[in-house]
Each structure stands twice: as structure tokens, then as C-alpha cells.
FIMIVEX-138468 format. One record per atom (N, C-alpha, C, O): x, y, z. Coordinates in steps of 0.1 Angstrom, whole numbers, plus 5000, padded with zeros to 4 digits. Each point is the difference from the previous one (the first is absolute). Example, Ala and Ser with C-alpha at 12.3 -4.5 7.8 and 13.67 -1.06 7.14 Angstrom:
513249435078 499150125000 500950125000 501050005007 498650114986 500950115000 499250115008 500550115001 
% end
This chain:
080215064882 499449974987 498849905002 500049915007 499050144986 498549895004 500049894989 500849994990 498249935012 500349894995 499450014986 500449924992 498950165003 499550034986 501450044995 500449924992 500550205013 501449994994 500349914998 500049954989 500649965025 500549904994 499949904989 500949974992 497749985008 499349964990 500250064986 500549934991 499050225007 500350054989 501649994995 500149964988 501250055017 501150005001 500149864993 500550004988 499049855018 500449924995 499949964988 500749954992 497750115008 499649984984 501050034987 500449944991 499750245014 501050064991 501449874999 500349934991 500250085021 501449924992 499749864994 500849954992 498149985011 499949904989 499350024986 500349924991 498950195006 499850044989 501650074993 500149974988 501050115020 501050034993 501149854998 500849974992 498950005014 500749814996 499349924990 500549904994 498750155004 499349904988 500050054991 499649934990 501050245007 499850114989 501449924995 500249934990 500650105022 502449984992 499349815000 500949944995 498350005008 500749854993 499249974991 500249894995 499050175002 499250034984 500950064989 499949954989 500850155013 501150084994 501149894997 500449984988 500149955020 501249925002 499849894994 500949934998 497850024999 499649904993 499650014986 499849914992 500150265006 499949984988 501150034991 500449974989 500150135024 502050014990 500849875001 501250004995 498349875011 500649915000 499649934984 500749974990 497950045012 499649944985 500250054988 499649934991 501150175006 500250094994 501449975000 500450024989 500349965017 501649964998 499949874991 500349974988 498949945023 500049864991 499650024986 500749944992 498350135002 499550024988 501550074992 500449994988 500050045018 500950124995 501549824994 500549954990 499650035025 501349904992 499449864994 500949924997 497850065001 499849934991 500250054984 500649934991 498850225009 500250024984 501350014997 500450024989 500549985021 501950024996 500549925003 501150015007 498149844989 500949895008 500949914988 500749915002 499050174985 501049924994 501150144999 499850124999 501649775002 501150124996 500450024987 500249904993 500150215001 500650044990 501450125002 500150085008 500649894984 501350094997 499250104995 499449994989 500750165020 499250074991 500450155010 499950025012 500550054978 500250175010 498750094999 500050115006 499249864990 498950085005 499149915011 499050055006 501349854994 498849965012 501049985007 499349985010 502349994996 500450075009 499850115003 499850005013 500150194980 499950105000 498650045009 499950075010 499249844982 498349985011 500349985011 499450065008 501849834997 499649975013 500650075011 500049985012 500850144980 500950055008 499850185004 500450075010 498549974976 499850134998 498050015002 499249914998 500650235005 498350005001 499549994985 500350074990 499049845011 499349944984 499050124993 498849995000 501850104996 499150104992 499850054984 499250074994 502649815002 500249994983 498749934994 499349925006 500650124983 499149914988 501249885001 500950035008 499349874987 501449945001 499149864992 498849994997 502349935000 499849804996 500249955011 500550095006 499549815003 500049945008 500249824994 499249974992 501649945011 500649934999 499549915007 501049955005 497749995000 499749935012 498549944997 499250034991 500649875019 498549965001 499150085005 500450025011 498450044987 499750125004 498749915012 499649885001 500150255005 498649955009 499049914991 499749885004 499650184982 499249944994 500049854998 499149934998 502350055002 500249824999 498849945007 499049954995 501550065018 499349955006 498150015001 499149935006 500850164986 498550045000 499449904990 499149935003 501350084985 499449924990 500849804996 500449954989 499449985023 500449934998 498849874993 500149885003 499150144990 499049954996 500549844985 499850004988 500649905020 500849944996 499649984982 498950024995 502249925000 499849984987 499549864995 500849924994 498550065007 499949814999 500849924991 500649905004 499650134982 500749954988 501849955005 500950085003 499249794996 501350005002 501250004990 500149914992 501050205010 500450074992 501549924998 500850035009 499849864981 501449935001 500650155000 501149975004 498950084996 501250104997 500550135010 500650104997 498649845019 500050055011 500049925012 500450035011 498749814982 499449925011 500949854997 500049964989 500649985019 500649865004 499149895000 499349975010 500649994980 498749884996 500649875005 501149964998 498049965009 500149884998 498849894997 499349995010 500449954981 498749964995 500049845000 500849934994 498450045012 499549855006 499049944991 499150074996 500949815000 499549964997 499349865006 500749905001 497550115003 500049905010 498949864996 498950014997 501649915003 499149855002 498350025005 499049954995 501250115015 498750075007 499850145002 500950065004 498249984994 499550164994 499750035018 499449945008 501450204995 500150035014 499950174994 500350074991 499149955020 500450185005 501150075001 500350124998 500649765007 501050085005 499850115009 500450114996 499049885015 499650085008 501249995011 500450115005 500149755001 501050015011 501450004997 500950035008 499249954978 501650084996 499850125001 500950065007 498050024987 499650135000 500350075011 500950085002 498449885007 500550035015 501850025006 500650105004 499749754993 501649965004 500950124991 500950055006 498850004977 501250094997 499450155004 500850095001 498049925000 499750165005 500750035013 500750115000 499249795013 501150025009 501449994994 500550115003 500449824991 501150024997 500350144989 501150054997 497949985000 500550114994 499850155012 500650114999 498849885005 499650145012 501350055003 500350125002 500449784999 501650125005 500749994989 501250005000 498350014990 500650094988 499650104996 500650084994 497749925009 499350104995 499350004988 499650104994 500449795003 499749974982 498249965002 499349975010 500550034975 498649955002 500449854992 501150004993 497949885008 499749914996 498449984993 499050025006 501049934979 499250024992 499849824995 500949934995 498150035008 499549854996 499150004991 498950055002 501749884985 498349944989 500149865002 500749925006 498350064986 499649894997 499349964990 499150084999 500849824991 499549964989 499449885002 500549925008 498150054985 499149874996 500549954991 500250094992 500249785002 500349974991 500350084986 501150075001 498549944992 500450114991 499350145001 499950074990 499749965022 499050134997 501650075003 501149954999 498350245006 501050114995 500350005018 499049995007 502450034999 500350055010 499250095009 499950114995 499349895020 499450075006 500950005019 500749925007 498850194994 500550005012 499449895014 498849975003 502350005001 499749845010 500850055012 500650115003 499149795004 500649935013 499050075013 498849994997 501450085016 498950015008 499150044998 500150125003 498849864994 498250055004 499850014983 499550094995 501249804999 499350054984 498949905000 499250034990 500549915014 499149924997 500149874992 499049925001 502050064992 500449884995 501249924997 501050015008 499049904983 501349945001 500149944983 499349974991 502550055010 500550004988 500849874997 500449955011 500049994977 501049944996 501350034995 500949924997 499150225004 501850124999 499550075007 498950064999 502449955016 500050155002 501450054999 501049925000 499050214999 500850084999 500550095015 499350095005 501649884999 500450115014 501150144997 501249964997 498850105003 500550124997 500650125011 499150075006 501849954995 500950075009 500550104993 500849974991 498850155013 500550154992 501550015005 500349985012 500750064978 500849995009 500650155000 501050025007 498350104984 500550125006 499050075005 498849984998 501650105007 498950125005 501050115008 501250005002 497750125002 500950095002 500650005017 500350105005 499849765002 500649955010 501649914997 500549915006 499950174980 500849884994 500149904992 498950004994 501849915001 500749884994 499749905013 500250035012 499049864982 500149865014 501149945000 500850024990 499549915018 501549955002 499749874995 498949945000 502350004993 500149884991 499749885013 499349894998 501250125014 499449885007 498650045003 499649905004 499750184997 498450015002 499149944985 498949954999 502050094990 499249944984 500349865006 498949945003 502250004999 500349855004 499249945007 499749894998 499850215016 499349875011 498550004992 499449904999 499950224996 498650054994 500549854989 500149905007 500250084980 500549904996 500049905002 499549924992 501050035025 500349865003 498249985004 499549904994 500050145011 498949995011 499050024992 499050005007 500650034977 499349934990 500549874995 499449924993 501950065011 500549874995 499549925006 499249924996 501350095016 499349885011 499049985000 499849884998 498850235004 498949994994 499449904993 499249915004 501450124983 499849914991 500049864998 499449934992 501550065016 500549865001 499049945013 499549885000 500450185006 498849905008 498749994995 499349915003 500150204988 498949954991 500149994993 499450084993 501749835000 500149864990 500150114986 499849964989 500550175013 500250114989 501349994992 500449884998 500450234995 500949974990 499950205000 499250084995 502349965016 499750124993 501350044988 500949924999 499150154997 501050094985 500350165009 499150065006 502249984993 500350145007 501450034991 500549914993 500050235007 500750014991 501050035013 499750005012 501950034981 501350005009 500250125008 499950114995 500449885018 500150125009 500950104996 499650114998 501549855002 501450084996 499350084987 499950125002 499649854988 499550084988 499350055000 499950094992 498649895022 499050085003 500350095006 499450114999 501749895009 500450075011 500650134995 499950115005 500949844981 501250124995 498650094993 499850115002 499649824991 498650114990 499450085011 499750124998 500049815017 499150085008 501350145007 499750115004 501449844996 500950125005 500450124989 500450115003 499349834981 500050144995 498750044999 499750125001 499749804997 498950105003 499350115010 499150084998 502049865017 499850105011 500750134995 499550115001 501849874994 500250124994 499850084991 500550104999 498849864993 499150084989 499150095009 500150125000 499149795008 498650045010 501050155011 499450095006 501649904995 500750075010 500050154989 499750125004 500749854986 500750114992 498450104997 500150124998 498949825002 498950104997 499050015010 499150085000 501349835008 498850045017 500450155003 501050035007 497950084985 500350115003 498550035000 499149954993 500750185021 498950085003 500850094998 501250015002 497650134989 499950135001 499750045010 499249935006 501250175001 499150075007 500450164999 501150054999 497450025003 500150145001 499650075008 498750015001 502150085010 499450095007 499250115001 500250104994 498649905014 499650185001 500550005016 500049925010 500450224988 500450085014 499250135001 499650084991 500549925025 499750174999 500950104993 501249984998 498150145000 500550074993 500650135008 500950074998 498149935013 500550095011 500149985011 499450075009 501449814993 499949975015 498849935005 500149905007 499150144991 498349965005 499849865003 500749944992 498849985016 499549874994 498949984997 499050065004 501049814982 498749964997 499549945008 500649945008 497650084992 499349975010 499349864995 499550014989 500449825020 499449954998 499249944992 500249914991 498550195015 498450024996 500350054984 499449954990 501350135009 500250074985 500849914988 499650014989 501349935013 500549924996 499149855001 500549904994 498650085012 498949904995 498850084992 498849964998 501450124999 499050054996 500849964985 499849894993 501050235003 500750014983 500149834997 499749964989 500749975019 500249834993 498649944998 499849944990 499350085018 499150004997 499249974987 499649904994 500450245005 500050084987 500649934989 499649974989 501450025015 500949984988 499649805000 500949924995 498250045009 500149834999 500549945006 499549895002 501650155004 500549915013 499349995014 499250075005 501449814999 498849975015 501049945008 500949934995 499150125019 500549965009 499949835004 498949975004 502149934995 499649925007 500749965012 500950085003 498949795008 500349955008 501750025004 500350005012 500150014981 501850024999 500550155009 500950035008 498050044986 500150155006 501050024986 501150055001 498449914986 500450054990 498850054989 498949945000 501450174990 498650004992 500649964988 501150044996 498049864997 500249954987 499450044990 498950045003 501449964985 499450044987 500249874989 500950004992 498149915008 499749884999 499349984981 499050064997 501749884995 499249954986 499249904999 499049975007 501349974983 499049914994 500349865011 501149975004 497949965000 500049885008 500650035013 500649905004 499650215006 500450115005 501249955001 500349915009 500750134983 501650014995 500550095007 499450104996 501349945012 500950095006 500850134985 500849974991 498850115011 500450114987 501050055008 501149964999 498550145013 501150065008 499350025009 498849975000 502150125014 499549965010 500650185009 501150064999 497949965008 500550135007 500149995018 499249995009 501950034991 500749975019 500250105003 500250104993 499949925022 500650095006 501750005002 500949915004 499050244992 501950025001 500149975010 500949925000 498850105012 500849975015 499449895003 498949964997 502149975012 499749875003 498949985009 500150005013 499149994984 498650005006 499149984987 500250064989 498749845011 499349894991 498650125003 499850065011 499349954976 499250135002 498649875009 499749894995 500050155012 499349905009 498350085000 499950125002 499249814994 498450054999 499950095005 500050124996 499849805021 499550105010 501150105006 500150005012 500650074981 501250095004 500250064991 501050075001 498249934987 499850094989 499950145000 500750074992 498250025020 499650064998 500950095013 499450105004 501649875002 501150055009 501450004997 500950075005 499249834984 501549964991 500550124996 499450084993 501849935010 500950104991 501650014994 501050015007 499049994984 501549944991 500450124993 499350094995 502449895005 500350084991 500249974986 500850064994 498349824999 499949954989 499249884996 499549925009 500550064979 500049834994 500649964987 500750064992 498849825011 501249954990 499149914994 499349945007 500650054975 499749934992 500949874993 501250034997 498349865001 501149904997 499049894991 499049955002 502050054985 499849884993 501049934994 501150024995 497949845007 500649885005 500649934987 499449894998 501950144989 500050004989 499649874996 499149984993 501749915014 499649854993 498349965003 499349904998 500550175007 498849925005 498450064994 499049945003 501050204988 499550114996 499749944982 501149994994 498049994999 500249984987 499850175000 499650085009 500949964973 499950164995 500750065008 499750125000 501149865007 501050085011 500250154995 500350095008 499649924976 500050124994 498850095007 500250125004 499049834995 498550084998 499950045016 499550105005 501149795003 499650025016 500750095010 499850055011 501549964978 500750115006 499750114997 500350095007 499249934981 499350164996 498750025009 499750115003 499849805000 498950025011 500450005016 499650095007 500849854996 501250015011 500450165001 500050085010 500549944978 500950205005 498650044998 499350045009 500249954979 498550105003 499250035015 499750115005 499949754998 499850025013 500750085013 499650105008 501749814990 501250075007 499650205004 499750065011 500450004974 499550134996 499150085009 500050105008 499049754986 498450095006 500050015016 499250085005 501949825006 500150015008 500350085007 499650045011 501650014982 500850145000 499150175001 500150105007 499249864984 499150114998 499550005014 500350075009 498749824990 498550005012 501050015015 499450065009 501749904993 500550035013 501150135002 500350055011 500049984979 501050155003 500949884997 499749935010 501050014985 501149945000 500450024989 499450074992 502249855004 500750004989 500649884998 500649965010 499449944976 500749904995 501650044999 500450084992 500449855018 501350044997 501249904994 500049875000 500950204996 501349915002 501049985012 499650045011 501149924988 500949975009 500950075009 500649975010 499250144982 500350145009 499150095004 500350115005 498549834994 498550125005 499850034992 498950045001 501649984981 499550104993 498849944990 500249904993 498850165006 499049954992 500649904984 500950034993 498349865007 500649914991 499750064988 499050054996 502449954999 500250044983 499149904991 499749885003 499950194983 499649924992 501249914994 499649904994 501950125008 501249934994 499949905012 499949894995 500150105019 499649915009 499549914999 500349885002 498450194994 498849884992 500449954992 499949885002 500650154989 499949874985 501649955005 499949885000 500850155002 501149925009 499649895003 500649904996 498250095015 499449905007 498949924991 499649895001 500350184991 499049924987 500949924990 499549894997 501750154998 500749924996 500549905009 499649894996 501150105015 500449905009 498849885000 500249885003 498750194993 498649945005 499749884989 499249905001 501650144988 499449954986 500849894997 499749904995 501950155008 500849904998 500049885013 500649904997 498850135016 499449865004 499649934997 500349885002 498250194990 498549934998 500949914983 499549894997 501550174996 500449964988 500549885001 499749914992 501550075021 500749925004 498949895010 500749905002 498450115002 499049935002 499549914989 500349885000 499050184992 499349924990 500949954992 499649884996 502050184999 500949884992 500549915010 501249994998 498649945012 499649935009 499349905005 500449925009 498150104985 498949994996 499549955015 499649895004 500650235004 499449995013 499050154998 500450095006 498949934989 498850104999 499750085013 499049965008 502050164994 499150085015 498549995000 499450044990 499849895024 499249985002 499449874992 498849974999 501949974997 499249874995 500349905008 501050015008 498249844991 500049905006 501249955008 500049975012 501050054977 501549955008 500750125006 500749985010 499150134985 500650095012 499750045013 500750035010 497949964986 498950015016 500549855010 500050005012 500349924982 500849915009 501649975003 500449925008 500350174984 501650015001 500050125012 500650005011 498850084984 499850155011 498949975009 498950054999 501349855013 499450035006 500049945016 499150045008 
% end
């Protein structure tokens, strides 16, 4: 063998090593994505049934979906009726910038966000503590205590608690907080309210004959249809202040990736919307199957149920009702899908 063989030879097997740990890196990331959006648990037989059977039902899903994590665009307003207040009152007008610091680490292994204002003498509450620029005579520290990682545990409200206490007390402050045990029991029914309606739609197209959809063609119809691929290797279909409406994945575990577009091949996708997190959840799911449809069309495919067979219109409004008595039991709640406080319970 001459040495251009050899040479050529070596190249090949490090170009085929770099192809499988590009692959393996991306089905790794793709797992991880995958058990983040199912990292809260729910008692629930159809997202057992998902995890056990090939996902090709229209179905509800009972879970934190991928989008969570997409639209985390925090809420600034701090909400008593979500968030663990404790409000200082100080002798000297400070930032609160290095408590700021001290409870954002104490809260990291819970997962929660921390929200700080602060007030000028009698002006209106604004958001404070690092890089605001100024300094107040109240601040306010705030600890979310649900989200869709759970209920915080009553000794995490306690130490978050103590360590504005202490705080306070070395700059000559005076803080007011309300009782753990009572914050604690409101924040645990509220995780199960939030449990009982953390539901995503989602709806399948499949081939119709075996065939697979191609890539390139399936970027094309979303396209079309308003949605854009992003970074995730997910394509989104994005509203007002770009709000997550719904979102279209690939059925097989594999994330639709830019540059692999136009070689990609699947025996489906899958549409999903995200109900708490969606305002009009009515209107988005009629746009959602419409699309769904038009997908069907443009690729030879078919919208199915749970047995392969093309989704019934009694299917649909099945899933439209289910849909309604969420969004109903939502608002007598007065957690508004897609509003301020939901976008931060669901997320």
C-alpha cells in the first residue's frame, strides 16, 4: 500500500469519527432536551402510554413541554400569590445588590427565580438590586416558590427568609415576612392546581404510505406556513412579542438540525401546544390542526389517531372540549393561560 493510501485511509477514518461523535452528540443533546421537558412527574396514563408506545396519537400530555424552556423571558412584577416576600425596610437607601447575589445562589438548587424591587420614599415600586443603578429606602426580595420544577421545600422558604433577615440586621434595616408553614401550604396547593392543567396538545402527521418525509420539504411547507426553524432544531410559530403559539418537532428522536435539512428523513412530525402558556388556546389550536392539514397535504401524509386512522372530527372537538374546560378552570383561578402569572407558574 503506498503512502497516498495510507494517507488517504487515515483521513477517511477520522472524517468517519467525527461524522458518529457529531451524531452522538447530538442524540445526547436531544435526550437531555427530551428529560428536561419531562422532568416534572405527574400520575398520568397517557404520558406513561408516550413513554412506552411510538408517539403517533393526537393525545393531551400531562407534562412540562420543550417550549418551557424556550420562552423564559422573565416576569418582573412581583406576584404575593406565587412569590415569598420579605420587605425591608432601611435607615440607609442601598441597592441591595449583595443580598441580591447571596439569595440568587441559595435559590439555584431549587430552581426558582428571585425578583427584587425597591421603592424611593413614597414613589411606585421599580425593579432593584444588581446593575439597577440606584438605591432605595424599601426593598422587597422575592422567591417564586412554584414553577414547573415543583413546590420549594419549607426549609429552602426558611434559609431564603433567614439570610434577608440577617441582612437586615447588619444594615441597621427592619425586615416584615409573612409565616412559612402558611406560605408553604398555599404554595403546595397551588402546585397541584398547576399539576392538574400542565397539559400540551399535540398532533401527528405521518406517512401515508410508508414513504418518508423529506427534510428539505418539510422546511419548505413550515416555512410557508410562518414557522422558522430555530437553534433547538425545533420550528416555532411565534405571536405577539414573539409568544410561543406552537411549535413543530420531529417524530423520531432526532432535533431537525439546519444543516441536515436537506438529507433528513422521518417517518413524521409532531405539532404541540403548550396550553398554560398559549393565551386563545382556542384559536391556536384551530390553527395548529389547520396547519397540521396543510402539512398532510404538501407531504403525502395523514393526521392520525391513535390507531393510524385519520383524525375524526368527534376526535377533534373531544380535544376542543378538554381544551376549554382547562382554559375555564384556568381563568376561575385567575391564572390567565399565557398571562403574566402563568408564564411564570409554567415555566
Amino acid at each position: 500500500m503506498s503512502e497516498l493510501q495510507i494517507s488517504l485511509l487515515g483521513v477517511g477514518v477520522v472524517v468517519i469519527a467525527g461524522v458518529y461523535l457529531f451524531n452522538l452528540w447530538q442524540e445526547r443533546e436531544f435526550r437531555h432536551r427530551a428529560e428536561r421537558a419531562f422532568a416534572r412527574e405527574h400520575d398520568d396514563v397517557l404520558l406513561r402510554r408516550a413513554a412506552t408506545e411510538d408517539r403517533v396519537e393526537p393525545q393531551i400530555w400531562r407534562t412540562a413541554t420543550q417550549s418551557a424552556a424556550r420562552d423564559r423571558d422573565p416576569q418582573r412584577a412581583i406576584d404575593p400569590v406565587i412569590d415569598y416576600v420579605v420587605e425591608v425596610s432601611l435607615a440607609r437607601s442601598s441597592d441591595g445588590a449583595e443580598l441580591h447575589e447571596e439569595v440568587l445562589a441559595l435559590a439555584a438548587a431549587s430552581r426558582k427565580p428571585v425578583l427584587v424591587a425597591g421603592r424611593i420614599d413614597d414613589g411606585g415600586w421599580q425593579d432593584a438590586g444588581i446593575g439597577c443603578g440606584a438605591e432605595f429606602s424599601r426593598l422587597r426580595f422575592a422567591l417564586q416558590m412554584v414553577n414547573r420544577t415543583g413546590c420549594i421545600d419549607p426549609d429552602k422558604l426558611a434559609a431564603f427568609r433567614d439570610t434577608v433577615i440577617k441582612w437586615a440586621v447588619r444594615v441597621g434595616g427592619e425586615a416584615a415576612y409573612g409565616d412559612i408553614t402558611d406560605a408553604h401550604e398555599i404554595a403546595a396547593e397551588l402546585d397541584r392546581f398547576c399539576a392538574e392543567v400542565d397539559v400540551a396538545i399535540g398532533v401527528n402527521v405521518v406517512s401515508m404510505n410508508g414513504q418518508p418525509f423529506h427534510g428539505a420539504e418539510i422546511r419548505r411547507v413550515a416555512e410557508a406556513a410562518g414557522l422558522r426553524l430555530e437553534a433547538d432544531g425545533v420550528f416555532y410559530y411565534r405571536g405577539d412579542h414573539l409568544s410561543t403559539l406552537f411549535t413543530v418537532d420531529n417524530h423520531e428522536p432526532m432535533p431537525f438540525v439546519p444543516e441536515q435539512m436537506n438529507t433528513l428523513q422521518t417517518g413524521g412530525i409532531t405539532l404541540l401546544l403548550d396550553v398554560p402558556r398559549v393565551s386563545g388556546g382556542g384559536q391556536v389550536f384551530d390553527l395548529m390542526l389547520e396547519t397540521a392539514r396543510n402539512f398532510a397535504s404538501a407531504l403525502g401524509g395523514v393526521v392520525v389517531d391513535d390507531k393510524r386512522i385519520p383524525l375524526s372530527d368527534a376526535a377533534t372537538e373531544k380535544i376542543r372540549a378538554e381544551l376549554n374546560a382547562i382554559l375555564d378552570k384556568m381563568n376561575a383561578a385567575q391564572i390567565t393561560a399565557g398571562g403574566a402569572r402563568a408564564l411564570r407558574l409554567f415555566s
